[in-house]
N, C-alpha and C positions, 0 to 999 in steps of 0.2 A: 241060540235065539237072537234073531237081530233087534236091536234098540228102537223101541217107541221112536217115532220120528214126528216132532212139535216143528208147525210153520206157523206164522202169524205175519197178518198184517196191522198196519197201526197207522194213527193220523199223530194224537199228542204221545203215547208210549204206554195207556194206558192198558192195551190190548199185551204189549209186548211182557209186563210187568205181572199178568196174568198168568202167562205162557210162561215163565221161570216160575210162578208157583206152581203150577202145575208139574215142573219136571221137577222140582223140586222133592214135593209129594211121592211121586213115583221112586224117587232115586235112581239105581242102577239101571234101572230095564227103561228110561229116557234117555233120550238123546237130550244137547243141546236144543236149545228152540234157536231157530233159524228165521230171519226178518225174511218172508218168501219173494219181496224184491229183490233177496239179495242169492237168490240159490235158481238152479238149473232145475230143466226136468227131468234129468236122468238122478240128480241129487234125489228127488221130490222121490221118485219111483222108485229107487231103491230101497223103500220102509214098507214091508206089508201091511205094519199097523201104523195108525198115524191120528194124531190131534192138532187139528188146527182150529183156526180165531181168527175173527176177525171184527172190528167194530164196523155198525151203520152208521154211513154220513148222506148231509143231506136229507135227500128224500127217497133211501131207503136204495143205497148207493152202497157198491164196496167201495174203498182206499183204490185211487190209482191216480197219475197224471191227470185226468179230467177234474177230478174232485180238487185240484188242488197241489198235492202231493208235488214234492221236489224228486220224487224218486219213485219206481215201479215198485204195483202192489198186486193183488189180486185182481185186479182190474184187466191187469195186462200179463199176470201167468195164466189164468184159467181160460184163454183160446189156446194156447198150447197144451190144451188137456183131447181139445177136439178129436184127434187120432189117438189117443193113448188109450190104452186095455187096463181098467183098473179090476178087471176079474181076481176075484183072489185077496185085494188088500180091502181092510176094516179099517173104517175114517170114524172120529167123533168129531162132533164140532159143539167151538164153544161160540158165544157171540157179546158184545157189548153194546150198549146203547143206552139211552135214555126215556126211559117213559112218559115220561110229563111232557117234556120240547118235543118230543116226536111219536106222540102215540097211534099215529096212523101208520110207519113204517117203523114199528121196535123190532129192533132185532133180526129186520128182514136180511140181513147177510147172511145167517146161517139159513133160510131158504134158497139161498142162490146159491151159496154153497152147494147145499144138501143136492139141487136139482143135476149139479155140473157133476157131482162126483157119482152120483147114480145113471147119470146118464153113459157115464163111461164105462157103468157095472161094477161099482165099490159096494160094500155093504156097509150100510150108515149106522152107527147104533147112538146110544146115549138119547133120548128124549129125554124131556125134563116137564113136568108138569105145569101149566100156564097158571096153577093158585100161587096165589101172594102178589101177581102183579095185575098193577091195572094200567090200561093201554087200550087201544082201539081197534087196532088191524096189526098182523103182520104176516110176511110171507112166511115165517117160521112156522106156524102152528099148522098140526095138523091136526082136528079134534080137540082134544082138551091136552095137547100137551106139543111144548116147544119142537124141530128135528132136531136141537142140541141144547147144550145149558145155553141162559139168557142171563147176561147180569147185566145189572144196572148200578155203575160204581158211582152213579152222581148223585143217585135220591135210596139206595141200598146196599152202600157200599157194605155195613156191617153185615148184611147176610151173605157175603160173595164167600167168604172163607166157609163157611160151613156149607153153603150150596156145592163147593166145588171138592170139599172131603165127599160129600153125600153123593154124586155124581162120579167121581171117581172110583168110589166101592162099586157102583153099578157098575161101570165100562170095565172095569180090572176083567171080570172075567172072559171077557168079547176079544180084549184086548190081548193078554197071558196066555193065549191057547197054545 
């Protein structure tokens, strides 16, 4: 069985520092997490299952030279997904943001995610229920629940740990097949 394969993007590290706990968690059946500015896409396609992250900036922006960025992020891999066949590989996504400074676009990376990796024909799994945050819009939600976990490390950070055990038991088995 090949190794969970974790990308993430990041603006401050917060995203990235996510992504080792998570492989963390997992142990053996992760991979290293991998900064996805910094990997190819045959690297990327070589994981049939996969967890990535990514934090919203802005106005409900992924990470990439536009936003700012000294270096490529999600901005600038996911046109290189355009041709690619993701039939077959299981993606979760996690997301970061802030609720209060941006409640009109929380969390909206993991819908833009969500849209690019299904559009390609991934199967997405991991929803996370929208109780316990309050925010206004995002492109995340579909009905009463996130397409991936949502954390908010600014105004709840102490529930990330326990949101991302509780989350991980769901995906394990999507993920472990």
């Amino acid at each position: 069985m090949d190794k969970i394969g974790i990308f993430f993007g990041t603006d401050t590290g917060r995203t990235r520092l996510v992504a080792k706990q998570i492989a963390k968690k997992l142990g053996e059946v992760a991979a290293a997490p991998v900064n996805i500015g910094r990997t190819t896409l045959a690297d990327f396609l070589a994981h049939d299952r996969l967890i990535v992250g990514s934090p919203t900036l802005g106005d409900g922006e992924l990470p990439g030279e536009s936003t700012g960025l000294s270096q490529p992020s999600w901005e600038e891999f996911l046109p290189q997904l355009a041709d690619a066949d993701l039939s077959g590989k299981t993606i979760a996504i996690f997301g970061l943001g802030d609720q209060q400074k941006y409640p009109d676009e929380f969390v909206d990376a993991i819908g833009i995610l969500h849209d690019a990796f299904v559009a390609c024909g991934a199967t997405v799994v991991g929803r996370w229920p929208v109780v316990g945050y309050e925010f206004k819009a995002s492109r995340a939600v579909d009905g009463q629940h996130f397409l991936g976990l949502a954390i908010d490390q600014h105004h709840q950070a102490m529930l990330s740990e326990s949101r991302i055990d509780a989350w991980l038991e769901q995906i394990k088995p999507e993920l472990l097949r």
